[in-house]
C-alpha positions in Angstrom: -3.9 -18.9 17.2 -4.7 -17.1 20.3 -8.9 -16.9 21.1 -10.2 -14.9 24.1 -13.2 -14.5 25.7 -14.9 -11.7 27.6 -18.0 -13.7 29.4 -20.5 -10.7 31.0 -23.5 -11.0 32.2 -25.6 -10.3 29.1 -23.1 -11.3 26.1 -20.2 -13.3 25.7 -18.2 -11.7 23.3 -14.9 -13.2 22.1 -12.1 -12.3 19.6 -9.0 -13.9 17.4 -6.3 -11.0 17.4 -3.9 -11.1 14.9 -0.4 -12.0 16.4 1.5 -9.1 15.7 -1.0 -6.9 16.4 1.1 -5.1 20.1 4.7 -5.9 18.7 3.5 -3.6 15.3 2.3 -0.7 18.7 -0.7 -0.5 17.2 -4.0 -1.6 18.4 -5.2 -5.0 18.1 -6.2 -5.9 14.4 -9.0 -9.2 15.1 -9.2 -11.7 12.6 -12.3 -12.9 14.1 -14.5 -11.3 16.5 -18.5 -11.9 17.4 -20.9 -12.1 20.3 -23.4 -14.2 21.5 -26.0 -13.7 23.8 -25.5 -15.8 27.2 -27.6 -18.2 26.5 -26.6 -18.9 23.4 -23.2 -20.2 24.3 -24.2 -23.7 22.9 -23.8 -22.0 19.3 -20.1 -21.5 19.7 -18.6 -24.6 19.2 -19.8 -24.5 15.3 -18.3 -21.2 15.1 -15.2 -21.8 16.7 -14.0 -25.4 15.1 -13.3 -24.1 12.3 -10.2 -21.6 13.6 -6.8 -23.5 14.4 -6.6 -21.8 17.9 -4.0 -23.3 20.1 -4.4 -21.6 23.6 -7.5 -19.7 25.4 -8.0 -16.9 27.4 -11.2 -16.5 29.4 -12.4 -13.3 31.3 -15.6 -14.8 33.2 -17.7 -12.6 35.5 -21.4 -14.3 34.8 -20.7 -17.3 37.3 -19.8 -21.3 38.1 -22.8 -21.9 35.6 -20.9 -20.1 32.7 -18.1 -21.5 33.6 -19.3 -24.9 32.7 -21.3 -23.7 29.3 -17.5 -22.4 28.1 -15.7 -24.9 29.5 -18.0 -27.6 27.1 -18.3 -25.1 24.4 -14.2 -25.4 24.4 -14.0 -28.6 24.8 -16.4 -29.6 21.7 -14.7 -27.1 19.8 -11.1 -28.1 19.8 -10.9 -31.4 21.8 -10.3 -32.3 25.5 -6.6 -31.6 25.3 -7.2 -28.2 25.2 -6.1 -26.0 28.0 -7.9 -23.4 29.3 -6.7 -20.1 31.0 -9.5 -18.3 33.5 -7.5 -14.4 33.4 -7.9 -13.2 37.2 -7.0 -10.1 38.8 -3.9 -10.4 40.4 -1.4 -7.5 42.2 0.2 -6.7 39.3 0.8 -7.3 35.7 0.9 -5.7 32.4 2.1 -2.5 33.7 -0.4 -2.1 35.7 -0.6 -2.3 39.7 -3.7 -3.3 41.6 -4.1 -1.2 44.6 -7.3 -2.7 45.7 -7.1 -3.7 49.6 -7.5 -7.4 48.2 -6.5 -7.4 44.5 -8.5 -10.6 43.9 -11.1 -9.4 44.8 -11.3 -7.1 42.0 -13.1 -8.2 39.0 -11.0 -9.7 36.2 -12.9 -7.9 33.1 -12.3 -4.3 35.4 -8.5 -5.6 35.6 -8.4 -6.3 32.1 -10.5 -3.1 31.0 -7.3 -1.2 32.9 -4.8 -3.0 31.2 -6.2 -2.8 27.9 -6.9 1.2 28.4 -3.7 1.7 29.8 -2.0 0.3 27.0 -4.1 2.1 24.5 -3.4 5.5 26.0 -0.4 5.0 28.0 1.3 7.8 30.3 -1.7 9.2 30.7 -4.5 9.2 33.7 -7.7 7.7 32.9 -11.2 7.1 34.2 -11.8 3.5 32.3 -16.0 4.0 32.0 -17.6 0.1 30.9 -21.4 0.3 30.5 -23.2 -2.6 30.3 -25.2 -4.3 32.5 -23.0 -2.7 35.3 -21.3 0.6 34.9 -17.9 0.4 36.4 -16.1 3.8 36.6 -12.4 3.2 37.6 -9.3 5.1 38.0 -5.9 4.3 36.4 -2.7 6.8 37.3 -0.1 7.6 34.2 1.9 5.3 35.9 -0.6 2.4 35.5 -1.8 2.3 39.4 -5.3 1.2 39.4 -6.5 3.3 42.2 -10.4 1.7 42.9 -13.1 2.8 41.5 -17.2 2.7 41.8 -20.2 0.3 40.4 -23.6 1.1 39.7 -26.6 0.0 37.9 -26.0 -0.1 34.3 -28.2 2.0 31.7 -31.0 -0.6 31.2 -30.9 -1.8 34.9 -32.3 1.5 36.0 -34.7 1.7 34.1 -36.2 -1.4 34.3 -36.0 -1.0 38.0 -38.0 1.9 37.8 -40.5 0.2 35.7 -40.8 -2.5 38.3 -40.8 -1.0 41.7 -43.2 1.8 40.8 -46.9 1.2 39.1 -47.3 3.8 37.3 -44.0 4.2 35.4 -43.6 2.3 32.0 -41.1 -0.2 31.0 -38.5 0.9 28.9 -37.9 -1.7 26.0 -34.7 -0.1 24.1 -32.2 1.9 24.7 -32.5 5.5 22.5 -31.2 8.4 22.9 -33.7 11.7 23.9 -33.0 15.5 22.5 -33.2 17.2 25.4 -33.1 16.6 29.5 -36.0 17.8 30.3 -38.6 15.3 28.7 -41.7 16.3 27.7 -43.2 12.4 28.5 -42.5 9.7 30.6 -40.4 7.4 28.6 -38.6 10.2 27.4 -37.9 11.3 31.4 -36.9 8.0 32.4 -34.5 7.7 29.9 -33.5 11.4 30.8 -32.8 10.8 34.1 -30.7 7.3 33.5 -28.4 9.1 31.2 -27.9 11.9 33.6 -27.0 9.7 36.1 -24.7 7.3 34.3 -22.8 10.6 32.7 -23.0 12.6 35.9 -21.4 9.5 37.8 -18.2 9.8 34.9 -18.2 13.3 34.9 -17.5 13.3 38.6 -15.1 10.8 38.4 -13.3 12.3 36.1 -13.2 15.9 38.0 -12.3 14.1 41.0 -9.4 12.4 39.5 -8.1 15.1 37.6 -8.0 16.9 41.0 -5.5 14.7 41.7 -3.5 13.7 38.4 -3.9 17.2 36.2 -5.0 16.1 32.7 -8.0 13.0 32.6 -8.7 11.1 29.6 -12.2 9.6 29.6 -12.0 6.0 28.4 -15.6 4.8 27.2 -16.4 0.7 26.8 -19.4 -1.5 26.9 -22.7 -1.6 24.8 -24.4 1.5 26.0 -20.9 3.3 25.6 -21.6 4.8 22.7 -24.5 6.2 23.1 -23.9 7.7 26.9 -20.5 9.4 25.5 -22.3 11.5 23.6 -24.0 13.1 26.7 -20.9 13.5 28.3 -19.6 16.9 29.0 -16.0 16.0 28.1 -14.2 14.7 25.1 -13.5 10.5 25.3 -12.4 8.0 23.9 -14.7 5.0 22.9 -13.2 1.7 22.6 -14.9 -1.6 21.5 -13.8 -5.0 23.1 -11.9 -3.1 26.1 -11.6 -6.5 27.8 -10.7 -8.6 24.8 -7.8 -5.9 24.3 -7.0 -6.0 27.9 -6.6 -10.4 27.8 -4.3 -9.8 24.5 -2.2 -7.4 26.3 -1.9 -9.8 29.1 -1.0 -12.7 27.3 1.6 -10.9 25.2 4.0 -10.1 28.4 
């Protein structure tokens, strides 16, 4: 039994996949799935002992320190003999081709968010959108070339930061979704103005790219996904556990 996990920088989510899930051509079927928050990791082992898993995946962007919390949280799970695989980006794999100018330097949950996508929807272009904490807008070709891509503050991350660095604005608590762009009070505007700046980053991505590779599918991931496809001017595509799906495809070649 196969378990992977997708460490962020707010939630480490993780998944069992059933193991015929890719073979059958269909998506991936989970027997187990869940999320913690980050510091919560502790809880895991209690969860996890339970499942006869026999290898691990990890995707790990939240640092050395989370690192260590898996690592132990493995370990007390299934026992110190137990192996554990940290997924990095690398120059190709999966059918999919890093063209960053380093492609270490690339992170691994972007890598695997393009190989999961790309297997989802392959032979066709896609902007691969993940909004979470970051919003990552990347660029895959048909032919599975991960072209680059762009970062910017996630949803929550902007608005906080507006909350912060200027006195009069309010802090924003939750995430909701507003009826109109032009707000009529000053929650509603900052949440106004976040959305139309995550969707109009997409949206011009996805122009951009479809400049270049005719017809763009929009691929949507990450927990404020959901909600920002709705704004978006486009049809998309909105996939839970992008990065999960992208370490099963990985460990299936």
């Amino acid at each position: 039994m196969l378990l992977l996990i997708d460490a962020g920088n707010t939630r480490v989510k993780w998944g069992v996949p059933s193991r015929d899930a890719w073979s059958l051509g269909v998506a991936v079927h989970w027997l187990h799935v869940g999320s913690v928050a980050r510091d919560d990791v502790s809880t895991l082992p209690k969860t996890w002992q339970v499942l006869p898993v026999t290898r691990v995946i990890v995707s790990n962007v939240a640092g050395p320190g989370m690192k260590e919390a898996l690592e132990s949280s493995v370990r007390m799970a299934f026992g110190e003999a137990m192996a554990i695989e940290w997924f990095a980006s690398q120059a190709q794999l999966a059918g999919v081709r890093n063209l960053y100018k380093n492609p270490a330097q690339l992170g691994c949950d972007r890598f695997a968010s393009a190989i999961g996508a790309h297997a989802l929807f392959s032979n066709r272009a896609l902007i691969v959108a993940t909004c979470g904490t970051a919003t990552t807008v990347d660029a895959v070709t048909a032919a599975g070339d991960f072209i680059g891509g762009m970062i910017l503050p996630g949803f929550g991350v902007m608005a906080t930061s507006l909350a912060l660095n200027t006195a009069q604005l309010p802090q924003i608590h939750s995430i909701s979704e507003v009826a109109t762009p032009f707000a009529d009070n000053t929650t509603d505007a900052i949440i106004a103005g976040c959305i139309a700046a995550q969707t109009g980053a997409i949206e011009r991505a996805v122009v951009r790219h479809r400049a270049q590779q005719g017809n763009v599918l929009c691929v949507m991931a990450g927990g404020a996904g959901a909600m920002l496809a709705s704004y978006l001017a486009m049809p998309c595509e909105k996939v839970d556990n992008l990065v999960l799906i992208g370490l099963h495809v990985a460990a299936s070649v």
